[in-house]
C-alpha positions in Angstrom: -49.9 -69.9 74.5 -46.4 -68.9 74.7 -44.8 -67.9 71.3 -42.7 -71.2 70.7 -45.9 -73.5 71.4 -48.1 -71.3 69.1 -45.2 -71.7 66.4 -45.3 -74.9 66.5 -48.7 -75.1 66.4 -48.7 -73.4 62.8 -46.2 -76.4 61.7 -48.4 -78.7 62.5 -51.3 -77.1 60.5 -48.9 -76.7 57.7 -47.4 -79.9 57.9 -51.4 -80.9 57.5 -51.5 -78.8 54.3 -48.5 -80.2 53.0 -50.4 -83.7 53.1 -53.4 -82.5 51.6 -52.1 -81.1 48.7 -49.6 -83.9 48.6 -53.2 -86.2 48.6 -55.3 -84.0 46.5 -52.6 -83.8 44.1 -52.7 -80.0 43.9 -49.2 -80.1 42.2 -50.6 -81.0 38.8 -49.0 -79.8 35.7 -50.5 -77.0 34.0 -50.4 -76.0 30.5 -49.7 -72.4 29.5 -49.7 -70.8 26.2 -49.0 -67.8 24.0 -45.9 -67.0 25.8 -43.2 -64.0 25.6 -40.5 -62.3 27.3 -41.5 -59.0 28.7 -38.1 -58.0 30.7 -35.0 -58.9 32.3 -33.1 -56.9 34.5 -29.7 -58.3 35.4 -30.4 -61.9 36.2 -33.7 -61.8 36.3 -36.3 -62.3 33.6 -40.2 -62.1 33.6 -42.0 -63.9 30.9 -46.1 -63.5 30.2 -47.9 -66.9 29.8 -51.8 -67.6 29.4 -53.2 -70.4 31.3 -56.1 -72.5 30.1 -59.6 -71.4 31.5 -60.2 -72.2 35.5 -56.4 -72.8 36.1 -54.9 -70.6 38.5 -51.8 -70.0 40.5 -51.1 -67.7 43.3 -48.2 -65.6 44.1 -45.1 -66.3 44.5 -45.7 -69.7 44.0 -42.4 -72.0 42.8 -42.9 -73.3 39.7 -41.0 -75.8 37.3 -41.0 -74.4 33.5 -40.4 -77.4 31.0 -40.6 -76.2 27.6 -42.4 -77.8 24.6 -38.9 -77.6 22.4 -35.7 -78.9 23.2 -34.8 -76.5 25.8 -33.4 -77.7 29.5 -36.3 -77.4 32.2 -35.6 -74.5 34.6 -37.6 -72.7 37.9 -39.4 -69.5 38.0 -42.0 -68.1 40.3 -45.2 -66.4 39.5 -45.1 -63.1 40.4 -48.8 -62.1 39.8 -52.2 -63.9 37.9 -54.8 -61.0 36.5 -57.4 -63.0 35.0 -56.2 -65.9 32.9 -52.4 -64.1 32.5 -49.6 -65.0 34.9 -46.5 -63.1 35.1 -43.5 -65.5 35.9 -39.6 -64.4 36.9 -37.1 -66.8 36.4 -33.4 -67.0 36.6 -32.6 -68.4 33.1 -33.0 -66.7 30.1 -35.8 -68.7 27.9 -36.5 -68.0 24.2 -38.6 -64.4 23.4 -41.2 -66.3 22.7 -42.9 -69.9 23.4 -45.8 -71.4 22.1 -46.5 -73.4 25.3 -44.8 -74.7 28.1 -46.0 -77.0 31.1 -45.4 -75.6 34.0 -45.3 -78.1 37.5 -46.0 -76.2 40.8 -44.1 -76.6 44.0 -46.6 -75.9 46.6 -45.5 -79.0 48.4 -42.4 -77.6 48.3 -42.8 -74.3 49.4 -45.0 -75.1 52.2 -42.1 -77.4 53.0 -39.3 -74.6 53.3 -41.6 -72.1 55.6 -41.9 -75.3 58.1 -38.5 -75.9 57.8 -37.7 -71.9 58.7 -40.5 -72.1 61.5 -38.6 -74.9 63.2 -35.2 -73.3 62.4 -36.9 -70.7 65.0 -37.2 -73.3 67.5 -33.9 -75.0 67.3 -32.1 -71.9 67.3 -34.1 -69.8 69.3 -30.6 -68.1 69.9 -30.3 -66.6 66.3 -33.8 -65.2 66.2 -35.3 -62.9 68.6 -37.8 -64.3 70.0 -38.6 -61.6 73.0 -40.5 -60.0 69.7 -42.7 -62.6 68.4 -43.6 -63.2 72.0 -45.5 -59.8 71.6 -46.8 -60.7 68.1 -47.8 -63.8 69.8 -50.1 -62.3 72.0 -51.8 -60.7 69.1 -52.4 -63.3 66.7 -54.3 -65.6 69.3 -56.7 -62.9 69.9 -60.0 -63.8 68.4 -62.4 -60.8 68.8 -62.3 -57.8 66.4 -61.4 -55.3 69.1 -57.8 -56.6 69.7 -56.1 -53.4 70.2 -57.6 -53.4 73.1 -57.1 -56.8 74.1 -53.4 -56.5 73.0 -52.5 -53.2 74.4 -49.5 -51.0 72.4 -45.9 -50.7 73.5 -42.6 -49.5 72.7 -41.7 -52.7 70.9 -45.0 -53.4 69.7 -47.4 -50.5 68.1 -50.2 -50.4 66.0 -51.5 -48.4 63.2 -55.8 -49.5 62.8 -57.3 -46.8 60.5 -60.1 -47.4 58.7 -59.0 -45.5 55.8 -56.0 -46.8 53.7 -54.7 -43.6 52.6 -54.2 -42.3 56.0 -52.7 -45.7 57.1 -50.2 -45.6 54.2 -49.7 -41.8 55.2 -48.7 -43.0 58.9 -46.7 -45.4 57.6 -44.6 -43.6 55.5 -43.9 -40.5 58.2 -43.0 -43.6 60.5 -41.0 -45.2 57.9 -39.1 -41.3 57.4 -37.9 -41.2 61.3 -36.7 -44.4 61.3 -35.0 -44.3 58.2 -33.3 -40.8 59.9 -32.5 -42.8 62.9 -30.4 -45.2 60.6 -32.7 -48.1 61.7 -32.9 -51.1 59.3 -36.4 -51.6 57.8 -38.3 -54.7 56.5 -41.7 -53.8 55.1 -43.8 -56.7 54.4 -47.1 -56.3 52.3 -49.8 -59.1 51.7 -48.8 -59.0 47.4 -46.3 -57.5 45.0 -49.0 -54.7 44.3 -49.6 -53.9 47.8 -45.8 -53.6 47.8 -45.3 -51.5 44.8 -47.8 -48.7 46.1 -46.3 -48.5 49.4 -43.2 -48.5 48.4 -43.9 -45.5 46.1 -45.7 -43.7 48.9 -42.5 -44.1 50.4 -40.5 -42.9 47.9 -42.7 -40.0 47.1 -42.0 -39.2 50.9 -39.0 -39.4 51.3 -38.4 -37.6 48.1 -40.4 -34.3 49.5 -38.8 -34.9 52.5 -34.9 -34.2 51.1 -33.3 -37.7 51.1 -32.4 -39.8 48.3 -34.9 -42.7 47.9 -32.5 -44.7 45.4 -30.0 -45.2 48.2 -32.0 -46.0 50.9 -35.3 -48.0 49.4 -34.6 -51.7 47.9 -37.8 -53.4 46.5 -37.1 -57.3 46.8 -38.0 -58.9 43.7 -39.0 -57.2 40.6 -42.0 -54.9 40.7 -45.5 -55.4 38.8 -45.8 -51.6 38.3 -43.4 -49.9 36.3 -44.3 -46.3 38.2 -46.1 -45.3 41.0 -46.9 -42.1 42.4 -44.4 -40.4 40.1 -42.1 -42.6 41.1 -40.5 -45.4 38.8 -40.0 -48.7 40.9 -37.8 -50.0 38.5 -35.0 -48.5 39.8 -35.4 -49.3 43.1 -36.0 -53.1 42.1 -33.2 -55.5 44.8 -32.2 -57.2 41.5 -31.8 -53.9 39.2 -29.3 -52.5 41.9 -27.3 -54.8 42.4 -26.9 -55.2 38.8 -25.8 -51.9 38.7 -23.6 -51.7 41.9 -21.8 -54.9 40.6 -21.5 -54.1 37.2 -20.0 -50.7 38.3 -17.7 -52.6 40.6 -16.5 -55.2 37.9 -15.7 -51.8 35.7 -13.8 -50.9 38.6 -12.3 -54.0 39.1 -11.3 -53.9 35.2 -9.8 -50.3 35.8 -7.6 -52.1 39.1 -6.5 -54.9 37.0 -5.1 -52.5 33.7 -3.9 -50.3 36.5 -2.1 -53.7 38.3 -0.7 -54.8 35.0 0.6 -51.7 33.9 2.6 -51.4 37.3 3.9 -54.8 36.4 4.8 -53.8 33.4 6.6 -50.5 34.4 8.0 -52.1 37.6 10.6 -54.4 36.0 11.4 -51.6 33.1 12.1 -48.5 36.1 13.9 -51.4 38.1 16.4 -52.1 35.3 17.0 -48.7 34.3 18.0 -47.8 37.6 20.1 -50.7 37.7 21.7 -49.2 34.4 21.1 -45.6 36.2 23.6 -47.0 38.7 26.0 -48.3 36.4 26.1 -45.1 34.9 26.7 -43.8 37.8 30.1 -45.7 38.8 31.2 -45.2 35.2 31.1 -41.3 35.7 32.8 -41.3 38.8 35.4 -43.4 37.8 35.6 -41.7 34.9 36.3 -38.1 37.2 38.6 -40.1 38.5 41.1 -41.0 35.6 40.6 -37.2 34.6 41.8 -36.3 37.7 44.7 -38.6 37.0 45.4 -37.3 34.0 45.3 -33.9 35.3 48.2 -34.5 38.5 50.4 -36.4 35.4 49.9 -33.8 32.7 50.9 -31.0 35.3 54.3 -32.8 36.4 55.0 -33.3 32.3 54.4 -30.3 32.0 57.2 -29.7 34.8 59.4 -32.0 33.8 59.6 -30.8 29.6 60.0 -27.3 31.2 63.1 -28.7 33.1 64.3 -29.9 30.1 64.2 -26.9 27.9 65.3 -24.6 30.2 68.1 -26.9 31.6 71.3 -25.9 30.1 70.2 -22.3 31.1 70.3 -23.2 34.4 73.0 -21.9 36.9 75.5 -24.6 38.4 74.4 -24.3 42.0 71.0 -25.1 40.5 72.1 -27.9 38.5 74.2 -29.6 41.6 70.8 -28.6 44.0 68.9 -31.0 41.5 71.7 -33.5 40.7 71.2 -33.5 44.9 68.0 -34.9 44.5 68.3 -37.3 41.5 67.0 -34.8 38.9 69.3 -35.2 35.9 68.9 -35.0 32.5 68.4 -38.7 32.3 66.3 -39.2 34.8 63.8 -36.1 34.4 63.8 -37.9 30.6 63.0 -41.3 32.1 60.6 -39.2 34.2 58.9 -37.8 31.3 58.6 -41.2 29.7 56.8 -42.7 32.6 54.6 -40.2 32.6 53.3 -40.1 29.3 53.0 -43.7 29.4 50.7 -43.0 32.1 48.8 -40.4 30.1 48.8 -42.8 27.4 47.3 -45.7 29.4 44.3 -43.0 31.0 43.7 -41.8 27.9 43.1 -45.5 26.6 41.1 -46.1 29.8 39.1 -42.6 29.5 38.3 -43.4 25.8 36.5 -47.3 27.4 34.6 -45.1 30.0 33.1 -42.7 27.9 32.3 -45.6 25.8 30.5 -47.6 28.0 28.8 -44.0 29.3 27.6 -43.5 26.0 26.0 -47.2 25.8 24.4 -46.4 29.3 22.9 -43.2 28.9 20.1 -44.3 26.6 19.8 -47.4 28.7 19.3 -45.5 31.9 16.9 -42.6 30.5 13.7 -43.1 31.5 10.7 -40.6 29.9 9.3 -38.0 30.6 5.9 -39.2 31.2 6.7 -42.3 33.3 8.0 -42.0 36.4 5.1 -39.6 36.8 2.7 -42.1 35.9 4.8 -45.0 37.3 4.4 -43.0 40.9 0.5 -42.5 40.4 0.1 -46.3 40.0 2.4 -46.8 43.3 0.8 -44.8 45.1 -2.8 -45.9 44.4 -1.6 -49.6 45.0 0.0 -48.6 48.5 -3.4 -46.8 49.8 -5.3 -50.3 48.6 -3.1 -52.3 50.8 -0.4 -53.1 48.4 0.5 -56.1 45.7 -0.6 -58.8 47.8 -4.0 -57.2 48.3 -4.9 -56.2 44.9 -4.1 -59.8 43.6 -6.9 -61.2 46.7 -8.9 -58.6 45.3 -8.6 -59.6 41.5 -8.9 -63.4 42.4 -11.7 -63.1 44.6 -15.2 -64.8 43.2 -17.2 -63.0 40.8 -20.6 -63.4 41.9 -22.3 -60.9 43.8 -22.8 -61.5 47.4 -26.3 -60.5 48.0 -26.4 -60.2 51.4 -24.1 -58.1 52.2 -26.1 -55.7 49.2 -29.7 -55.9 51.3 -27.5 -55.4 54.4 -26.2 -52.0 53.1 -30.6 -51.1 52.2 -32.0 -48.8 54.9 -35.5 -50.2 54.0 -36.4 -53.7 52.6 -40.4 -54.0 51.3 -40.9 -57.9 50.2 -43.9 -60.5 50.5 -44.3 -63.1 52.8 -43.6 -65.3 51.1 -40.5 -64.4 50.0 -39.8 -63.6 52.9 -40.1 -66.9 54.6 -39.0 -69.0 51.7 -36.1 -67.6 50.5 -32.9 -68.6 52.5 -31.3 -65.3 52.0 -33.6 -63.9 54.6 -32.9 -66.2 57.1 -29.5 -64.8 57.2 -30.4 -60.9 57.4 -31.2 -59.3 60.3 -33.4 -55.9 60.4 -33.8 -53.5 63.5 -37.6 -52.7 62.5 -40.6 -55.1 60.6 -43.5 -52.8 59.6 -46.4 -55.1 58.7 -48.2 -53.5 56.4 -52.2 -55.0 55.7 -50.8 -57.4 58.4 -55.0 -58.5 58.6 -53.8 -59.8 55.0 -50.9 -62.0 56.4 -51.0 -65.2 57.5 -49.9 -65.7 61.0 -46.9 -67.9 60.0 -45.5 -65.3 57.9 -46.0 -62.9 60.6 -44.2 -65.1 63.4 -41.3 -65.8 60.4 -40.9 -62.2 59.5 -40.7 -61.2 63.2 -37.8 -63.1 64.4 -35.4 -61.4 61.9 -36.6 -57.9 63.6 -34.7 -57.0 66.8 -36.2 -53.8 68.4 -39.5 -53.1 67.1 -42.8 -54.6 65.5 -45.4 -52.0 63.7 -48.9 -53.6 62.6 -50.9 -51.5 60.1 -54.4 -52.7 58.7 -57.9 -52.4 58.8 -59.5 -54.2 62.0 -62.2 -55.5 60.4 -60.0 -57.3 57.7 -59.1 -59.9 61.1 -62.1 -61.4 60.6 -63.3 -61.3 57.1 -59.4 -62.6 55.9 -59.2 -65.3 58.8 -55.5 -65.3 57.8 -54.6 -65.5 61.8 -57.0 -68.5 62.4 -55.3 -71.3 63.6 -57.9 -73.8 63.5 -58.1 -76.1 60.2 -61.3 -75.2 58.1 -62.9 -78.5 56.6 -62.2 -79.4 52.9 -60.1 -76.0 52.9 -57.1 -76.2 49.9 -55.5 -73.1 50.2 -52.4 -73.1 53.1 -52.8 -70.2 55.6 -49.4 -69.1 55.0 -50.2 -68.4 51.3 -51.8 -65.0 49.9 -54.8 -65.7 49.8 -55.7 -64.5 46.4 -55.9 -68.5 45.5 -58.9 -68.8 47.3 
């Protein structure tokens, strides 16, 4: 059976789920008590309920939360059950504690949206790589126990069957180390959030000994059910708790950009009209030189002119007949010297309005000490981020965080199935490598899901006797069965 038929294959066994629970009315409301926040981390919060005795819901199971008060209903999904306690994440803040609430699961619902990305598959067979789940294919219809035999290994399919867990989590991680080195993009899928918690702290440990920094590389998808493990605290490397972070560091930034914007807004216009005045100030000096060099030429030739004049009748005849030659009489050189003090008069009227007007400039045009140094600083820093134009795209783009372009930047992805498969930001993320851990624990859907977002390789860890004993890769439709294959099967 070639990959697309046995795909559609699982839709049709879902799609026969989907009915029975639909007819069996396994979407019942439940009531749960005693509630109480436990955490949020950045938009996430997890709230503790207790369910009434025999009521149980498995993981990551979509849930409708409508509270006994006035409060508006909202979703959440349950994260983990331990006994008669369920663990529920939602997006909305509810009050810190709640005597009861009726919560209305969606497994209709969520059985709907993995059909809907199994079919998504089909249709665009283009956008997924299908070459890969054609290898899976050939694996999950093998019905004995010795199927790595039957399903031999090869470079873009490879299998890790240990008996022990330890030394299957140990492979793992050395695996997941070289690839991470080969700057290969990881998804590790895990049957349940605690399966995922202690693998990815395995990792972590690893990587840790190993010299590279887990916090940049290692995003756990949802938030995790164990606080630490193996030294390590998984709360930092919680999908929602980093991006928290990276935005809330980038909306500080983007605070710093916008006082630094407005500040060059603010100096812009203020340098721009002092050197406006600067150049004023400028013109009113030079023609200010100017009328002192005027005055200068026309206090030298009064200078002649009164020195004619006094020494006149001293002079000699030929020298009095050589100037008479020339016009220079006593009347003349006297109208001479009254021309030219009227002259000096008129600079000196015109000198006094310039050094006026200087003096109004000069405190006009000074600019401080301190500001065309900082006024530079902020010019340059706009220039190397593109200029005006960019920063205002920048300050008026949307505020909320675009998660997928976070999880692209993650080296290594661990998440459930579920999640996987049911939430639509996966279906848009692409990943070089999908490590299956427990994949005996996975139901075949999930599997076929998870493996068209891989490109180049599939690895398949587990115990071979857990094929059998979970029958989560048995396609055929157990009578009276009410638990979807596609679901962990911790419901059961």
């Amino acid at each position: 059976m070639a990959a697309k038929d046995l795909i559609e294959s699982w839709i049709a066994r879902l799609d026969k789920d989907r009915l029975r629970v639909s007819d069996q009315r396994q979407d019942a409301p439940i009531t749960a008590t005693e509630g109480h926040h436990v955490q949020s981390i950045g938009g996430l919060h997890l709230y503790e309920f207790l369910l009434l005795p025999g009521a149980a819901l498995h993981a990551d199971l979509p849930v409708s939360i409508i509270p006994s008060d006035d409060q508006e209903p909202t979703e959440g999904i349950i994260l983990n059950q331990t006994g008669n306690v369920i663990l529920l994440q939602t997006l909305d803040k509810l009050d810190s504690s709640m005597p009861s609430v009726t919560l209305v699961p969606n497994q209709a619902g969520l059985l709907d949206t993995v059909i809907g990305r199994l079919r998504d598959m089909i249709m665009r067979a283009d956008a997924y790589n299908l070459g890969l789940v054609e290898r899976l294919a050939s694996l999950l219809q093998a019905q004995d126990d010795s199927r790595n035999e039957v399903v031999s290994e090869s470079s873009v399919l490879r299998f890790v069957w240990l008996d022990e867990l330890s030394q299957r989590r140990y492979r793992l991680a050395g695996m997941a180390m070289e690839l991470i080195r080969a700057n290969k993009r990881i998804l590790l899928l895990s049957p349940d959030h605690h399966e995922s918690d202690e693998i990815v702290g395995i990792l972590a440990r690893r990587m840790k000994a190993g010299g590279l920094n887990y916090k940049t590389w290692i995003s756990r998808y949802e938030l995790p059910l164990t606080p630490h493990s193996c030294d390590i605290n998984l709360q930092e490397l919680g999908f929602e708790s980093q991006t928290h972070q990276f935005y809330a560091k980038a909306q500080i930034e983007k605070a710093s950009l916008r006082g630094k914007y407005e500040r060059f807004r603010e100096l812009a216009p203020l340098l721009a009209a002092k050197a406006n005045k600067q150049k004023d100030l400028d013109e009113v000096r030079l023609l200010e030189w100017r009328l002192v060099s005027q005055m200068r030429d026309l206090q030298v030739k009064l200078a002649e002119v009164t020195t004619t004049l006094t020494e006149y009748a001293g002079l000699s005849l030929f020298q009095r007949l050589s100037m008479q030659a020339v016009g220079r009489n006593v009347d003349s050189l006297k109208h001479y010297q009254s021309i030219y003090q009227q002259q000096v008069d008129g600079l000196n009227k015109e000198l006094d309005v310039a050094k006026a007007r200087i003096q109004e400039l000069v405190p006009k045009a000074a600019v401080p000490k301190d500001l065309r140094p900082e006024f530079d600083d902020l010019k340059e820093h706009i220039v190397k981020l593109g200029g005006t134009k960019k920063i205002r795209e920048l300050l008026a783009a949307e505020e909320d965080p675009n998660r997928q372009a976070f999880i692209q930047n993650r080296r290594l992805v661990a998440a459930t199935p579920t999640r996987v498969t049911s939430d639509p930001l996966f279906s848009r993320v692409r990943f070089d490598i999908l490590i299956a851990d427990e994949a005996p624990r996975i139901a075949a859907a999930s599997l076929l899901a998870a493996a068209g977002l891989a490109c180049e390789r599939i690895i398949v860890s587990g115990d071979l006797r857990e094929i059998a004993t979970a029958s989560q890769w048995t396609l055929a439709d157990k009578i009276g069965s009410t638990v979807p294959p596609s679901l962990p099967s911790t419901l059961a």
